[in-house]
VOTORSE-898656 format. One record per atom (N, C-alpha, C): residue number from 1; atom name; x negated, y, z. Coordinates in nm, 3 decimals. Layout:
! residues N
NODE     i   at        c1        c2        c3
NODE   NUM   CA         X         Y         Z
...
! end
This chain:
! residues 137
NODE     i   at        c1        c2        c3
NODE     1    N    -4.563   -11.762    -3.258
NODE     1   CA    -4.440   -11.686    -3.268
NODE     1    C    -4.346   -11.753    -3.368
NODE     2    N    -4.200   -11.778    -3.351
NODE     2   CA    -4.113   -11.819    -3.434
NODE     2    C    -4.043   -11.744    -3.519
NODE     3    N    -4.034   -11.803    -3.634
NODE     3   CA    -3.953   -11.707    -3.708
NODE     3    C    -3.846   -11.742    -3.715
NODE     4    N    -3.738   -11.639    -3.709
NODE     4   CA    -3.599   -11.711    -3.781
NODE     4    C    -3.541   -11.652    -3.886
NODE     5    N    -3.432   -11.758    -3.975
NODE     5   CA    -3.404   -11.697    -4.061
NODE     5    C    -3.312   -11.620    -4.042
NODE     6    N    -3.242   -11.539    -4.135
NODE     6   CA    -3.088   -11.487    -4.074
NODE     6    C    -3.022   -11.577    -4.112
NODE     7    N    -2.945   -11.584    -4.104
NODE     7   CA    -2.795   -11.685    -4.116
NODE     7    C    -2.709   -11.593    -4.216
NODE     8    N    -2.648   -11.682    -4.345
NODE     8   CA    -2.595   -11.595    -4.458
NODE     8    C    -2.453   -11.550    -4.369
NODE     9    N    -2.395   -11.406    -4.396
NODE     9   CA    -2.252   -11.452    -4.376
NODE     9    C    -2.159   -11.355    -4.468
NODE    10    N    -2.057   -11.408    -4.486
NODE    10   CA    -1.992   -11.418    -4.597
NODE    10    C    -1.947   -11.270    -4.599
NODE    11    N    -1.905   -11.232    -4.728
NODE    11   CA    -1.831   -11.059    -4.766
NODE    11    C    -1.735   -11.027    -4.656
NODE    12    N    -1.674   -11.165    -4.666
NODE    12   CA    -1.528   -11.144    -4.575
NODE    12    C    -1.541   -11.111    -4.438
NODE    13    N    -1.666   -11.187    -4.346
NODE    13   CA    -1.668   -11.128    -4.230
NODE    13    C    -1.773   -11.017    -4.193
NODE    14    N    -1.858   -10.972    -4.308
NODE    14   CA    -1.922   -10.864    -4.307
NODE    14    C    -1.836   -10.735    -4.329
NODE    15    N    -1.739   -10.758    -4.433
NODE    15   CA    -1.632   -10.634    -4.419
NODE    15    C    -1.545   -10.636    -4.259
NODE    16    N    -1.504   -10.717    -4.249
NODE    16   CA    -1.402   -10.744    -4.106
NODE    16    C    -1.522   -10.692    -3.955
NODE    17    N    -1.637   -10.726    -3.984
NODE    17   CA    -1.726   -10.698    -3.849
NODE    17    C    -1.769   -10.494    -3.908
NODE    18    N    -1.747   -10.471    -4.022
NODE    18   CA    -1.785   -10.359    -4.060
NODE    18    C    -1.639   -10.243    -4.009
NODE    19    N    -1.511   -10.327    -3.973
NODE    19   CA    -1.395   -10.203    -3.962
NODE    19    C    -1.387   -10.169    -3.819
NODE    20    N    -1.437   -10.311    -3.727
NODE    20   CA    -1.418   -10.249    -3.585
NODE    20    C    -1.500   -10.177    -3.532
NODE    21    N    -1.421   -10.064    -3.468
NODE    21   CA    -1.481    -9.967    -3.379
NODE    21    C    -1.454    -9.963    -3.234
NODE    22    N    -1.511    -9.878    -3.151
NODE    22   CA    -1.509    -9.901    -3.011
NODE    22    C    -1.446    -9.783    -2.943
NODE    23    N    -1.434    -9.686    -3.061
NODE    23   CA    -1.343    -9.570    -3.006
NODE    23    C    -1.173    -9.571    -3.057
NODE    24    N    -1.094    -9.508    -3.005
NODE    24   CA    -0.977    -9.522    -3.074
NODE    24    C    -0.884    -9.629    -3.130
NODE    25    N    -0.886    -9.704    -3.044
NODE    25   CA    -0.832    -9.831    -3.094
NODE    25    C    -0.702    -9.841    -3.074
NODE    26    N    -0.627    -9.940    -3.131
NODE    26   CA    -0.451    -9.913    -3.096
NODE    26    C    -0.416    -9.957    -2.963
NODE    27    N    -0.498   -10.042    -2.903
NODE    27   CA    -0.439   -10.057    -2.752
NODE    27    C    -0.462    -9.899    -2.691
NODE    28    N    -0.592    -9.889    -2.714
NODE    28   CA    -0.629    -9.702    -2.644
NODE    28    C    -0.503    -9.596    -2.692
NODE    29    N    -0.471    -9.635    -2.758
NODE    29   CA    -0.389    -9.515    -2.860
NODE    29    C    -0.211    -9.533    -2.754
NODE    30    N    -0.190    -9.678    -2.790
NODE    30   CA    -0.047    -9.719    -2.689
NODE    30    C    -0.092    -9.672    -2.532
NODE    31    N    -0.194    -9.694    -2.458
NODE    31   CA    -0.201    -9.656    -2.292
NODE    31    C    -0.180    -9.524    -2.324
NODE    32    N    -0.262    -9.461    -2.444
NODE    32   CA    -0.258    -9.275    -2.405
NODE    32    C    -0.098    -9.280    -2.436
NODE    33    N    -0.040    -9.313    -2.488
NODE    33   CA     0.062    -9.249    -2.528
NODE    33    C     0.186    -9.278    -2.399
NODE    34    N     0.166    -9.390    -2.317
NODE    34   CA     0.248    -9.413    -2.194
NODE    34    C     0.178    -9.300    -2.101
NODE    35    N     0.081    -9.285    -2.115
NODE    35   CA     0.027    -9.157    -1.990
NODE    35    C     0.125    -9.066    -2.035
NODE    36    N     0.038    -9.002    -2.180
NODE    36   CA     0.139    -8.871    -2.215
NODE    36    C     0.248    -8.869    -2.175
NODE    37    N     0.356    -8.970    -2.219
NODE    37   CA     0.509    -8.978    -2.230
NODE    37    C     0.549    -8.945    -2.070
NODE    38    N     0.416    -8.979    -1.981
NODE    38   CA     0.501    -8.971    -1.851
NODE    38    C     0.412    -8.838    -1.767
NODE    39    N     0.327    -8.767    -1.878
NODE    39   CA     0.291    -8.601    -1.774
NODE    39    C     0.182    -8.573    -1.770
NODE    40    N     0.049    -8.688    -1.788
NODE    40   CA    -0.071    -8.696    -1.733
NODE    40    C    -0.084    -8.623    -1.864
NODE    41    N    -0.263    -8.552    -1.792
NODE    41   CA    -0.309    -8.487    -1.918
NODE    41    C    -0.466    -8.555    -1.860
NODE    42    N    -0.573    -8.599    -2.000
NODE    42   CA    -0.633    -8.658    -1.952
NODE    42    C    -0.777    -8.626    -2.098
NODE    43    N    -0.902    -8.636    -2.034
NODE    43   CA    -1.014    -8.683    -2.133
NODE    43    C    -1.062    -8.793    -2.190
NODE    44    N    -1.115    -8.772    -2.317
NODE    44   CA    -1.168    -8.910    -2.347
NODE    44    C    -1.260    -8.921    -2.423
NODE    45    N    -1.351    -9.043    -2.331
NODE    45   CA    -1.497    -9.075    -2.378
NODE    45    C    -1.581    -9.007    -2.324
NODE    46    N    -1.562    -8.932    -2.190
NODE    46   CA    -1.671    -8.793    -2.137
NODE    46    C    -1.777    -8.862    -2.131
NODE    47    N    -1.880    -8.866    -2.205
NODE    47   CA    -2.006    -8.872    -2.208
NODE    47    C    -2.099    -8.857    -2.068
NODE    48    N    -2.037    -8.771    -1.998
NODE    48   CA    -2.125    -8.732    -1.890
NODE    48    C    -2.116    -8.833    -1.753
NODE    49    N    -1.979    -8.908    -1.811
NODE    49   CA    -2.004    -9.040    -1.666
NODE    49    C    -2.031    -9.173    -1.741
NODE    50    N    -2.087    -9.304    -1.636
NODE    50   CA    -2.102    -9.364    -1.716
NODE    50    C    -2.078    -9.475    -1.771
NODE    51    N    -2.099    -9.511    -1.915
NODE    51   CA    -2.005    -9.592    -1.976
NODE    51    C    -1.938    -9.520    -2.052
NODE    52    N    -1.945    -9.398    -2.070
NODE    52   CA    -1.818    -9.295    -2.134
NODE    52    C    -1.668    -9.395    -2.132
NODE    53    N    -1.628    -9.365    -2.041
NODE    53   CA    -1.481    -9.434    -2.007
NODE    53    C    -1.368    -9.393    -2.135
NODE    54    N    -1.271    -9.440    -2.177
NODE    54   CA    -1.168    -9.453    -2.264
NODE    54    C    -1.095    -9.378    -2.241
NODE    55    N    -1.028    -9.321    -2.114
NODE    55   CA    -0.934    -9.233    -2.032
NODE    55    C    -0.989    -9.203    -1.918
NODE    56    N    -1.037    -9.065    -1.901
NODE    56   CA    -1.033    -8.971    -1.800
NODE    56    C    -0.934    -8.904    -1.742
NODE    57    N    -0.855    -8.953    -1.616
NODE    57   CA    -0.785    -8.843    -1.544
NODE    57    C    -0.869    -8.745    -1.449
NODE    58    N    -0.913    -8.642    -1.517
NODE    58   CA    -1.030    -8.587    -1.359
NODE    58    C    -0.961    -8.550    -1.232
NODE    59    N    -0.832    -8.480    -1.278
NODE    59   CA    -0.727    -8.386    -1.155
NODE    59    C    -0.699    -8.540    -1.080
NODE    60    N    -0.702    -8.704    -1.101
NODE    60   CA    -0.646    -8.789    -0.984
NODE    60    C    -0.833    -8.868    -0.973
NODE    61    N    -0.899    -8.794    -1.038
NODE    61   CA    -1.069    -8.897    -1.049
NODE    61    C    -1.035    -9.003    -1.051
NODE    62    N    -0.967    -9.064    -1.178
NODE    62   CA    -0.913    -9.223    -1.208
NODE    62    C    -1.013    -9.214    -1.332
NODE    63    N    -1.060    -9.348    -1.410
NODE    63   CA    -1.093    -9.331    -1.528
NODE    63    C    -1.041    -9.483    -1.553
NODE    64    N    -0.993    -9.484    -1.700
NODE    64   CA    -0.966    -9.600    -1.770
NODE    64    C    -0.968    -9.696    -1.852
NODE    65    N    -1.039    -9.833    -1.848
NODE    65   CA    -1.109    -9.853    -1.949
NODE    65    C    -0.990    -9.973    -2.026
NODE    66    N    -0.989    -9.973    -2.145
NODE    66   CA    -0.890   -10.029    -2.182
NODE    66    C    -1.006   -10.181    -2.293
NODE    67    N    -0.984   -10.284    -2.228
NODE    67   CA    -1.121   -10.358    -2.275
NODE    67    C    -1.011   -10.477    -2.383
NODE    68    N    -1.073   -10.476    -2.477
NODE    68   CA    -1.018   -10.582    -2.625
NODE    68    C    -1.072   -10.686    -2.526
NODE    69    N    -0.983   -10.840    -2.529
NODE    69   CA    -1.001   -10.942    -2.483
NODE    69    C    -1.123   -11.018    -2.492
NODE    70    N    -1.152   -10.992    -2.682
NODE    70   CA    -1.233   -11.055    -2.747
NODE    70    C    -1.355   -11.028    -2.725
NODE    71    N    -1.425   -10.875    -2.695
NODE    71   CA    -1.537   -10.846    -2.689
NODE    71    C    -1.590   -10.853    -2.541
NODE    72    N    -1.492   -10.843    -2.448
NODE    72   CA    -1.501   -10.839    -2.288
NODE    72    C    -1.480   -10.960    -2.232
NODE    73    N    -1.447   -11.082    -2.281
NODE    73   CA    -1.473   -11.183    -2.283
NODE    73    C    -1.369   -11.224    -2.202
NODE    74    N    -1.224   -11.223    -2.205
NODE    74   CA    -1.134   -11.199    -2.103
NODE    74    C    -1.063   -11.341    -2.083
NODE    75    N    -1.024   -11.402    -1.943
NODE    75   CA    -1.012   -11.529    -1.911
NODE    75    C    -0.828   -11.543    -2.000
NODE    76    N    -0.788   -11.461    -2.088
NODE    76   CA    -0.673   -11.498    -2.098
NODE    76    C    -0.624   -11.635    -2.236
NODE    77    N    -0.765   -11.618    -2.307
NODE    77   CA    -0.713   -11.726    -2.407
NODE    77    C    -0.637   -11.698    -2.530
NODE    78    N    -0.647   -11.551    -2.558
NODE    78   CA    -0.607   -11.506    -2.672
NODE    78    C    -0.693   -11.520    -2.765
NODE    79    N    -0.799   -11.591    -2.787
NODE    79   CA    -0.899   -11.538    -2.866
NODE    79    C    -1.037   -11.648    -2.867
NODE    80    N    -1.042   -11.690    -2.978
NODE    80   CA    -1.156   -11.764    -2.960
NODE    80    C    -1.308   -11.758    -3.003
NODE    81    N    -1.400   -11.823    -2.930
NODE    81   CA    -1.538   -11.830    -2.907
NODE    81    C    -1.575   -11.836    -3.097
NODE    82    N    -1.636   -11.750    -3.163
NODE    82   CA    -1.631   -11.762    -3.270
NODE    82    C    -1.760   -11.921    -3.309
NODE    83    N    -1.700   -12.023    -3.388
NODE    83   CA    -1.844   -12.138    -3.424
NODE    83    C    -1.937   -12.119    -3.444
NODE    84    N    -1.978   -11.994    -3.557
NODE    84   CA    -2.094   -11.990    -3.630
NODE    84    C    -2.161   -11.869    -3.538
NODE    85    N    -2.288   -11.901    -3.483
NODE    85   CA    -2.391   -11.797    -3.409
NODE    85    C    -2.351   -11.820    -3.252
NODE    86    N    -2.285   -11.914    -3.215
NODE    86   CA    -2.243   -11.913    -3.080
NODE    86    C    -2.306   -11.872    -2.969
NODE    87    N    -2.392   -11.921    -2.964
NODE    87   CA    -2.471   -11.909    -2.878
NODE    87    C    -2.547   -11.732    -2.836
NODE    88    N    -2.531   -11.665    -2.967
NODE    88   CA    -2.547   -11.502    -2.977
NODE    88    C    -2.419   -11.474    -2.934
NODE    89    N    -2.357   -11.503    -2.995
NODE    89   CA    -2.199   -11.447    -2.923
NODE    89    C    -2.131   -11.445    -2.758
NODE    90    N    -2.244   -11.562    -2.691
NODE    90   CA    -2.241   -11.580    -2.576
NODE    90    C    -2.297   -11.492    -2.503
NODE    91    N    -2.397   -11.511    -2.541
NODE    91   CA    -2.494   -11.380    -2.488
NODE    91    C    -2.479   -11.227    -2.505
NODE    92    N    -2.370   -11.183    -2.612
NODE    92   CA    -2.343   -11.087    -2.614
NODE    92    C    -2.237   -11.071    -2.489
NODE    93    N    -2.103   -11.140    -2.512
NODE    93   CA    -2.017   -11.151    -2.415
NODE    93    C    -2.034   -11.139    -2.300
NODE    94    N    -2.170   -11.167    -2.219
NODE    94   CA    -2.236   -11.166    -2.111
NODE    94    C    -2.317   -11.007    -2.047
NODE    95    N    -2.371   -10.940    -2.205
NODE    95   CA    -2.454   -10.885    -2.177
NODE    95    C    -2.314   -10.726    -2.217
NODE    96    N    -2.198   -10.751    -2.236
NODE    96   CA    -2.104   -10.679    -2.203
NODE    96    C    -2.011   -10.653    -2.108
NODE    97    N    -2.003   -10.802    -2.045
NODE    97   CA    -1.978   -10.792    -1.870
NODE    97    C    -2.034   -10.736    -1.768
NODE    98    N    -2.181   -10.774    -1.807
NODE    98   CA    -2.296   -10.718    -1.715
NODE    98    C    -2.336   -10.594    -1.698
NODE    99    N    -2.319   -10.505    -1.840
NODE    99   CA    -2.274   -10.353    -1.820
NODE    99    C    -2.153   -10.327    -1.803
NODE   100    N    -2.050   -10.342    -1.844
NODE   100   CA    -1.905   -10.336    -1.737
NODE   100    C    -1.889   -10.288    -1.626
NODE   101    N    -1.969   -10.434    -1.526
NODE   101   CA    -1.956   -10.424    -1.377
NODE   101    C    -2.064   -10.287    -1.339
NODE   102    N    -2.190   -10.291    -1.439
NODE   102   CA    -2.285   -10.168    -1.338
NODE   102    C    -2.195   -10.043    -1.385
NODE   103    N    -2.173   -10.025    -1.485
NODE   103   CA    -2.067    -9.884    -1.488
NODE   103    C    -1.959    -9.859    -1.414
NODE   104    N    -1.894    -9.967    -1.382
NODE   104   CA    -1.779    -9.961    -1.284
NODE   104    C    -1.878    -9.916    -1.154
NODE   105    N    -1.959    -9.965    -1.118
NODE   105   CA    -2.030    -9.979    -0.962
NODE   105    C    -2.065    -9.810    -0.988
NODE   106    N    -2.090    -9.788    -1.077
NODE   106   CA    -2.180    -9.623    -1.054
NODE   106    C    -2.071    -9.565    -1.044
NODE   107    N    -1.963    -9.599    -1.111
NODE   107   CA    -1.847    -9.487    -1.107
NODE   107    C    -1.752    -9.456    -0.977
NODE   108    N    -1.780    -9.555    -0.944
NODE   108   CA    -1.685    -9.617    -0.754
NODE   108    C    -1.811    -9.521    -0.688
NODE   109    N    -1.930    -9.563    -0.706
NODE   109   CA    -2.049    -9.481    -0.627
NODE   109    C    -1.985    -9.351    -0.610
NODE   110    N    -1.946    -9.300    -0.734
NODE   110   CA    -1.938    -9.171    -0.710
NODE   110    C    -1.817    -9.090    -0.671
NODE   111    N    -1.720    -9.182    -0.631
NODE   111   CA    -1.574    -9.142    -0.637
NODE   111    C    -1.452    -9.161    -0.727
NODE   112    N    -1.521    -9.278    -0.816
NODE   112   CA    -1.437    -9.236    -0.952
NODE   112    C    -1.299    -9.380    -0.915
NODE   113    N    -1.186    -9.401    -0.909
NODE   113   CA    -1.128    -9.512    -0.900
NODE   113    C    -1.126    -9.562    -1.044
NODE   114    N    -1.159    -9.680    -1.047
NODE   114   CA    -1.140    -9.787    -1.220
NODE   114    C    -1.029    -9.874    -1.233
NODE   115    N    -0.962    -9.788    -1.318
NODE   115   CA    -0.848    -9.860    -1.363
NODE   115    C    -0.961   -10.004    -1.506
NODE   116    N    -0.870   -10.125    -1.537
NODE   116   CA    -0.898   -10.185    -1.642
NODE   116    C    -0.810   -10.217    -1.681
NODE   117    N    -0.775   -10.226    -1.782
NODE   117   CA    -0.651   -10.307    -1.843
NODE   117    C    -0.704   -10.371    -1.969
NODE   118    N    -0.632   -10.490    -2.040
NODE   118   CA    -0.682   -10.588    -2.105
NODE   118    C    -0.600   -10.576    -2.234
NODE   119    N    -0.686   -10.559    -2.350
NODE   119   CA    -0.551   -10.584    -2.447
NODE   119    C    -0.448   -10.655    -2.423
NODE   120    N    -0.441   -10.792    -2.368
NODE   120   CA    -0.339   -10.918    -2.342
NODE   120    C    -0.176   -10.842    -2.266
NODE   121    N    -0.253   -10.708    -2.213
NODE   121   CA    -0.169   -10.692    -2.117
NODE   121    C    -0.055   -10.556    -2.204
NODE   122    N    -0.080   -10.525    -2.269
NODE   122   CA     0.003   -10.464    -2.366
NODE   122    C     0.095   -10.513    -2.477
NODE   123    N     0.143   -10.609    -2.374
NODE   123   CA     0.325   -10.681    -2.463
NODE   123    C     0.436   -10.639    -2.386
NODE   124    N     0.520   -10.632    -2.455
NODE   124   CA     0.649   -10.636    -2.353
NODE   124    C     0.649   -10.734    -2.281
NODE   125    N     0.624   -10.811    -2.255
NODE   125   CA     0.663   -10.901    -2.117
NODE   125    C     0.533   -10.839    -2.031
NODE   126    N     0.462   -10.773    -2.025
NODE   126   CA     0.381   -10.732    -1.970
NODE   126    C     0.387   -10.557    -1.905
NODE   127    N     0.511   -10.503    -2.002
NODE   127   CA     0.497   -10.380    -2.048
NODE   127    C     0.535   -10.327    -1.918
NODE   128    N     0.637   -10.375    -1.762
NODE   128   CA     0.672   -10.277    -1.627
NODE   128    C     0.576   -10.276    -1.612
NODE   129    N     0.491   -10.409    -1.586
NODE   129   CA     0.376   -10.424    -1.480
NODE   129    C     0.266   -10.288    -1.519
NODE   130    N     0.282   -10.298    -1.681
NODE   130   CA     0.142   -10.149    -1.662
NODE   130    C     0.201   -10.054    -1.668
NODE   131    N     0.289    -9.983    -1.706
NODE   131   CA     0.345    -9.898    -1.638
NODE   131    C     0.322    -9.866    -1.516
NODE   132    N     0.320    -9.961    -1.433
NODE   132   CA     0.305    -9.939    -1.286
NODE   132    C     0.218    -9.919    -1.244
NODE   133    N     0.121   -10.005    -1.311
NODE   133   CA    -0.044    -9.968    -1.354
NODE   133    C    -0.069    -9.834    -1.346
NODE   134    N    -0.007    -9.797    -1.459
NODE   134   CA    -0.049    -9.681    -1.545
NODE   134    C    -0.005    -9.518    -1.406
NODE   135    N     0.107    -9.564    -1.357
NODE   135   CA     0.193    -9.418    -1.283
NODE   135    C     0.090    -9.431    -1.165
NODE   136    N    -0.004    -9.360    -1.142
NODE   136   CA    -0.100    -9.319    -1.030
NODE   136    C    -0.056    -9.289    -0.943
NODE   137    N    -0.074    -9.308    -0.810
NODE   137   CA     0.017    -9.262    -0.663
NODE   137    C    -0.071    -9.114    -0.694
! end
C-alpha cells in the first residue's frame, strides 16, 4: 500500500478554497433576480429532485442549474486548470460532469426540462441571449 504525503498549501489558498460555497452564489443571485423582475415565482435547492437544482420553476417543470465555469469544467476559457494537484483537479472536474449529466438524465426521466447556464454567460454582451433563455414559452 502507498502512502502519500499531503501536499503543503499555503494560508492564502486555504482561506480562498475555505469562502466558496455552492449555494447562493452571485451568478444564482443575478438569474433569480431576471426571473423575478420578469413574474416567475420559483424554488430553490428542492432537495427532493435530483441534484437539488439552483432554480425550481414547478408551475412550467423547468429546473435551473446555473454552473461556475471553473468547477463544471466549461469549454469557454475563462479560467484556468489550476498547476499544483492537477491531476486531482482533473479528476474532480470529471467526476462533476459525470454527476451533472446523471442528474440531468433523471430529471428529463421524469419530466423535468433542464435549463443550464454558465457563469461566462452572464455579461452584457451575453445578457438578450439569456434573457431569452431565461423567458419560458
Amino acid at each position: 500500500m502507498k502512502h502519500f504525503r499531503k501536499k503543503k498549501v499555503s494560508k492564502a489558498t486555504s482561506y480562498r478554497m475555505s469562502r466558496i460555497t455552492g449555494k447562493d452564489t452571485n451568478p444564482e443571485r443575478y438569474v433569480r433576480s431576471i426571473l423575478h423582475k420578469n413574474g416567475f415565482r420559483f424554488s430553490l435547492h428542492k432537495k427532493d429532485l435530483p441534484g437539488k437544482p439552483d432554480i425550481v420553476l414547478k408551475k412550467y417543470k423547468i429546473v435551473i442549474n446555473v454552473n461556475g465555469c471553473f468547477w463544471h469544467h466549461h469549454n469557454c476559457g475563462s479560467y484556468k486548470i489550476p498547476k499544483n494537484n492537477r491531476k486531482f483537479w482533473l479528476n474532480k472536474f470529471k467526476k462533476n460532469k459525470k454527476r451533472d449529466r446523471i442528474n440531468s438524465l433523471k430529471l428529463k426521466k421524469t419530466g423535468w426540462k433542464v435549463l443550464k447556464i454558465w457563469e461566462c454567460q452572464l455579461t452584457t454582451k451575453h445578457l438578450n441571449k439569456l434573457q431569452k433563455k431565461l423567458l419560458i414559452n
